[in-house]
C-alpha positions in Angstrom: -37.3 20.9 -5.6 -36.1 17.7 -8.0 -37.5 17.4 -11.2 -37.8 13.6 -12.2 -36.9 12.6 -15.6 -39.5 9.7 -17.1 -37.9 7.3 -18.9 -39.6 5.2 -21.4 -38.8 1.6 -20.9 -39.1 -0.7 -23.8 -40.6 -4.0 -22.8 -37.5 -6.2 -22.6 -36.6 -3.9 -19.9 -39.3 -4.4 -17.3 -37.1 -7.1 -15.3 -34.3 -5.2 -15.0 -36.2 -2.1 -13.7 -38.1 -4.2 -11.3 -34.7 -5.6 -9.7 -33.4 -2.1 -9.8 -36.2 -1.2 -7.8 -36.1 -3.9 -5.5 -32.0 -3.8 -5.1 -32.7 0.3 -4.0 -35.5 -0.5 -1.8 -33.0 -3.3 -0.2 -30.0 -0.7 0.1 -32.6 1.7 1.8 -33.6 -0.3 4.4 -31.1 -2.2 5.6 -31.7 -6.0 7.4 -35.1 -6.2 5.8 -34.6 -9.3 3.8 -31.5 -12.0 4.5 -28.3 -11.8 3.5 -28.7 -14.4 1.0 -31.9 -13.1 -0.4 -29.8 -9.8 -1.3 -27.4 -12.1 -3.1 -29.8 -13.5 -5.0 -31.5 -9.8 -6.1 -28.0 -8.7 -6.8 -27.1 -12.3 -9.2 -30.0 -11.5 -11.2 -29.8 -8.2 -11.8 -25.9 -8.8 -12.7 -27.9 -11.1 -15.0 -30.3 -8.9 -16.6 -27.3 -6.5 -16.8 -25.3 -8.7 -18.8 -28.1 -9.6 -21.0 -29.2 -6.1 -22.0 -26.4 -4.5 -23.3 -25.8 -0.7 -23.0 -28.1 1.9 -24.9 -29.1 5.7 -24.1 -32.2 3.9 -22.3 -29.9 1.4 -19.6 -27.7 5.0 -19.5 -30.6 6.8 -18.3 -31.7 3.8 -15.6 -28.5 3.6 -14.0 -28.2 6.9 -13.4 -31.9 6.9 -11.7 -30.9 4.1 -10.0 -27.7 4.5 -8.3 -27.2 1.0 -6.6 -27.5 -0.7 -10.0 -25.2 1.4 -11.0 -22.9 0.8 -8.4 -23.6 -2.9 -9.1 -22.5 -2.0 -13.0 -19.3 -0.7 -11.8 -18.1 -3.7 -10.0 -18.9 -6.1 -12.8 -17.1 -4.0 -15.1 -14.3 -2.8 -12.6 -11.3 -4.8 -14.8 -11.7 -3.4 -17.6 -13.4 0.2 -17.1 -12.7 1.1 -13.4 -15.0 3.6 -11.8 -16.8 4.3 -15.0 -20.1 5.6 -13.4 -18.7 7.4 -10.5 -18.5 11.1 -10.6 -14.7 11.7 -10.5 -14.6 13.8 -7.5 -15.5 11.5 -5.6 -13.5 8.8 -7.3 -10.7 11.1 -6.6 -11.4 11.9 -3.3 -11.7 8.0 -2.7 -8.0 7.7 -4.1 -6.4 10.2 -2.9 -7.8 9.3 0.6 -6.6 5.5 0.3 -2.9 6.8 -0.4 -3.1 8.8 2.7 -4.2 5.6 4.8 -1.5 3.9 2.8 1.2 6.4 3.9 0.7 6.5 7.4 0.1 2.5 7.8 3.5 2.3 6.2 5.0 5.2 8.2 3.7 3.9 11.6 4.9 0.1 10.7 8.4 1.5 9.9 8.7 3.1 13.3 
């Protein structure tokens, strides 16, 4: 059995949990809501991420909420990559791309 962690979350946080929520609820259940109502849970939690800055607190949320998370990645792909993904798998990921890469070139040099 999982033991959850609780987090205290200082006030100024409470919209960016509620989103998180939300955005993993969304990712969960698939064709719930419209595509554009996704969009708009994802700009504003891009929002809230941008406004909050990064403490031991936002640490501890994204790693209990893994779609934010994964959302924190992408807006800050250029300049620190795969920073929240465990490196196996970010590994794995590469490693399988070159593989794809390989044989696509192989099989269009033939």
């Amino acid at each position: 059995m999982q033991s959850t962690k609780r987090i205290e979350v200082p006030g100024h946080l409470t919209m960016l949990v509620m989103l998180a929520q939300l955005l993993e609820h969304l990712e969960r259940n698939p064709g719930s809501i419209q595509p554009d109502q996704y969009r708009s849970v994802v700009r504003h939690l891009a929002s809230e991420l941008a406004e909050v800055g990064r403490d031991d607190t936002v640490d501890s949320l994204l790693i209990a909420f893994p779609a934010m998370s994964g959302l924190y990645e992408n807006i800050h792909y250029e300049s620190a990559g795969l920073c929240r993904s465990p490196l196996d798998a970010s590994l794995a990921a590469e490693l399988s791309a070159r593989a794809a890469l390989e044989r696509a070139s192989k099989a269009a040099g033939q």
